[in-house]
C-alpha positions as CSV (number, residue, x, y, z in Angstrom):
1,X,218.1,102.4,-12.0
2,X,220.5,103.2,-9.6
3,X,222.9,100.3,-8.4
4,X,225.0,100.0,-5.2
5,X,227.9,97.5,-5.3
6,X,229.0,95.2,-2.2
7,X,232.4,94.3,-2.8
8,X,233.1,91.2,-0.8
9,X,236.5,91.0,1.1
10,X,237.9,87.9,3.1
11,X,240.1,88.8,6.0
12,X,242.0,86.9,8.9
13,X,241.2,89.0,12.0
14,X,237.6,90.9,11.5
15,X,238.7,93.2,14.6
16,X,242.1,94.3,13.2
17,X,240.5,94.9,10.0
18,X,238.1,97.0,11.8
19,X,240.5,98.4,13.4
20,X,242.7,99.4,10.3
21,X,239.9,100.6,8.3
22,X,239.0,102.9,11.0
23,X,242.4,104.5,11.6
24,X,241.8,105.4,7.3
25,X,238.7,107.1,8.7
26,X,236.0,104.7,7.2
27,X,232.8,103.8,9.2
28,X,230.5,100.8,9.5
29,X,226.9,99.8,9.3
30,X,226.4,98.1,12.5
31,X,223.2,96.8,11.4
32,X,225.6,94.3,9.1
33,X,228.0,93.9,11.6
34,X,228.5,90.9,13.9
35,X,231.2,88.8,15.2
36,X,232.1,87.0,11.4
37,X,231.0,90.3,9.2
38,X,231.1,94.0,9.4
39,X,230.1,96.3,6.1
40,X,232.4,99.1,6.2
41,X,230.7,102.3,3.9
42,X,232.6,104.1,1.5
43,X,229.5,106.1,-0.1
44,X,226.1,106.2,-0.6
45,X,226.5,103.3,-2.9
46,X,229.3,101.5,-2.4
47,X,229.9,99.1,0.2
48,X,232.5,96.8,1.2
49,X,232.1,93.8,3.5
50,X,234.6,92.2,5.3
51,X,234.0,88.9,6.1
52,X,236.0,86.3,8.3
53,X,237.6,83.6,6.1
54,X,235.4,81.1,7.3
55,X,232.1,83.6,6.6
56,X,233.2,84.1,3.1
57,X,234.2,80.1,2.6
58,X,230.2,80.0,2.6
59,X,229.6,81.8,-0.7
60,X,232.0,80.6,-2.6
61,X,233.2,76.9,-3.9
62,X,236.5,78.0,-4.6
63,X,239.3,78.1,-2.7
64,X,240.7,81.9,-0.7
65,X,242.7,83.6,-3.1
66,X,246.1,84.3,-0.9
67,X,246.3,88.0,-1.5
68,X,250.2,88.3,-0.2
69,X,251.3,86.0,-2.7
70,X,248.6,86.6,-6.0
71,X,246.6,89.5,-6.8
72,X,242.4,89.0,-7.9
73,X,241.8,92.1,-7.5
74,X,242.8,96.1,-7.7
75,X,240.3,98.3,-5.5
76,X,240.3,101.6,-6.7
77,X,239.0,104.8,-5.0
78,X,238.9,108.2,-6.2
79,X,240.4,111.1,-3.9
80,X,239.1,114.9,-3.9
81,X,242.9,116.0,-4.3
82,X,246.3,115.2,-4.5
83,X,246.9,115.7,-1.0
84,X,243.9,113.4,0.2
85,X,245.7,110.6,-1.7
86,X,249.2,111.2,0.4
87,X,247.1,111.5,3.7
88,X,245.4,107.8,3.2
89,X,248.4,106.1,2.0
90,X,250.4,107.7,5.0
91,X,247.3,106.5,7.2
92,X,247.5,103.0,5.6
93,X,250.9,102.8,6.5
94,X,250.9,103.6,10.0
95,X,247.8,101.5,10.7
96,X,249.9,98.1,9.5
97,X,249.5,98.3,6.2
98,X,252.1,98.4,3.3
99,X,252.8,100.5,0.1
100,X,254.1,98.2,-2.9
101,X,255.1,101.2,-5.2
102,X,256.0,104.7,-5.7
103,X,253.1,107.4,-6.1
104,X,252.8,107.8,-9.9
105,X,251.9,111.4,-11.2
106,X,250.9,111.0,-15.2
107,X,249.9,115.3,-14.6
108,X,246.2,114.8,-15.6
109,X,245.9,112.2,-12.5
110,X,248.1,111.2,-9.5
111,X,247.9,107.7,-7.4
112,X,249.6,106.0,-4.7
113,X,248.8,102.8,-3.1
114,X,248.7,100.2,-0.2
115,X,248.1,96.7,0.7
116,X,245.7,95.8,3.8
117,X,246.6,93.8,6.7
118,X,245.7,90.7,4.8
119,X,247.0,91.9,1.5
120,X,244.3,93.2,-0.5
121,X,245.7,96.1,-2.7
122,X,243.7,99.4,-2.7
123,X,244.4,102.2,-5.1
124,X,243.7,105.8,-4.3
125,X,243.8,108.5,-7.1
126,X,243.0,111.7,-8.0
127,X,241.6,112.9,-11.7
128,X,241.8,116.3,-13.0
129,X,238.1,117.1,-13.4
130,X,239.1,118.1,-17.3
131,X,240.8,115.5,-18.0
132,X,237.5,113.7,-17.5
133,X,235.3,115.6,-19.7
């Protein structure tokens, strides 16, 4: 069986998150999409929902992880090239975002990085299709 994976994001302002992750060049399902949600699609299986803080206070107990000051979580995306890493990070950047470190090239695979607007790290990389086999 094939699985898809929702990955479930809290964020201050849904509209400048909307905003951001269009300006990367992501789209959204507007069929999930309302004034405290939005599901923004990476791939046919992967899925990431942004919900306002006060949408995602109702799934959980626990208090919102503040993700300027802690990290929960690394999201990770792979990239078809070298270049395509570059491009988003630079895209990232100019929408409001922030990069917290240097690219890192270890040969076999290159990555780069950058923080949302509401702090969230994201990690873009490219693999050397050998290096995989």
């Amino acid at each position: 069986m094939s699985r898809q994976i929702f990955v479930n994001l809290p964020v201050k302002d849904l509209n400048k998150a909307i905003g951001f992750f269009t300006q990367l060049g992501f789209t959204f399902n507007a069929q999930f999409t309302d004034e405290t949600a939005t599901c923004m699609i990476v791939s046919d299986d992967i899925f990431v929902m942004l919900l306002t803080e006060a949408k995602f206070k109702t799934f959980t107990p626990k208090s919102i992880s503040d993700a300027t000051k802690s990290t929960e979580v690394l999201l990770a995306l792979t990239c078809e090239n070298r270049t395509e890493v570059d491009e988003i990070v630079r895209k990232a950047f100019a929408a409001g975002g922030t990069t917290y470190n240097e690219p890192k090239d270890h040969g076999f695979m290159y990555a780069h990085g950058f923080q949302d607007l509401d702090g969230h790290i994201w990690e873009v990389f490219y693999m050397e299709p050998e290096a995989i086999k």
